[in-house]
N, C-alpha and C positions, 0 to 999 in steps of 0.2 A: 074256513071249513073245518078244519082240524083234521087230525091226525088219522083218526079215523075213518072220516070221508074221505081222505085221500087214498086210503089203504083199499076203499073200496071201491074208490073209481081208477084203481090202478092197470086195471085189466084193459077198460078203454085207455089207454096211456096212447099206444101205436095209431087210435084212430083219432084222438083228438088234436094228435103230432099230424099227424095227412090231411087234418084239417087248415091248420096253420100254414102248411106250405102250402095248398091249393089257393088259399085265403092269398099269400104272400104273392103267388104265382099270376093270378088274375089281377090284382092289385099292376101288377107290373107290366100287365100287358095291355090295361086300362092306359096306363101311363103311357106307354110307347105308342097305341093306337090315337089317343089326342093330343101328342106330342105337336103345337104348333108347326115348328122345325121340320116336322118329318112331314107334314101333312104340308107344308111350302115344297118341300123338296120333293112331293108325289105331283104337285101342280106343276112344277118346272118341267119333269120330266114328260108329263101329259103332255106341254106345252110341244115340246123338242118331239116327239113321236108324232105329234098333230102334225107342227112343221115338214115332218120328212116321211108326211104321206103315209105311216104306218098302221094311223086309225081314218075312219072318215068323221065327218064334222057333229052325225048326230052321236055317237062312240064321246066323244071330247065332250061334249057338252053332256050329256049323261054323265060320266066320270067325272067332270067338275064340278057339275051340280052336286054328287054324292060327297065329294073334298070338299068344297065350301059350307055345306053343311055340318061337316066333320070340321072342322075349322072352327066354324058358329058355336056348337055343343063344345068345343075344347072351352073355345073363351069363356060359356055361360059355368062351365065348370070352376074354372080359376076365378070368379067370381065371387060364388058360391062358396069358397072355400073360405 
C-alpha cells in the first residue's frame, strides 16, 4: 500500500487493532466450544448428574442430544480443516 496509505489509514489504527483481537477472541472461543475433550467431559458430567438424580431423563437427553451434536460439528470441522 505504501507509505501514504498507510499515513492515511492511520487514524483507523485503534479500530482495526479491536478488530484483531475480537477476530483473535472468537477464534478461541470457537476452539474451546468444539473442543472434543471438553465436549467428553460435558457428557460425563451430564452422565454423573443424570445418575444422582439431579436432572430427570427428558433434561439428559435434551442436553445430550445438544453435546453429541456439538461433538458431530467439532469432528466435521477438524475435517474440513
Amino acid at each position: 500500500m505504501g507509505l501514504i496509505g498507510e499515513l492515511l489509514l492511520l487514524p483507523a489504527a485503534p479500530a482495526r487493532g479491536s478488530l484483531w483481537v475480537l477476530r483473535r477472541v472468537v477464534e478461541e472461543a470457537e476452539r474451546q466450544y468444539y473442543d472434543p475433550a471438553a465436549i467428553q467431559g460435558e457428557l460425563g458430567r451430564l452422565s454423573e448428574q443424570f445418575e444422582a438424580g439431579e436432572i430427570d431423563e427428558d433434561a439428559f437427553d435434551r442436553r445430550e442430544d445438544e453435546l453429541l451434536d456439538r461433538l458431530e460439528m467439532a469432528q466435521n470441522r477438524e475435517q474440513g480443516r
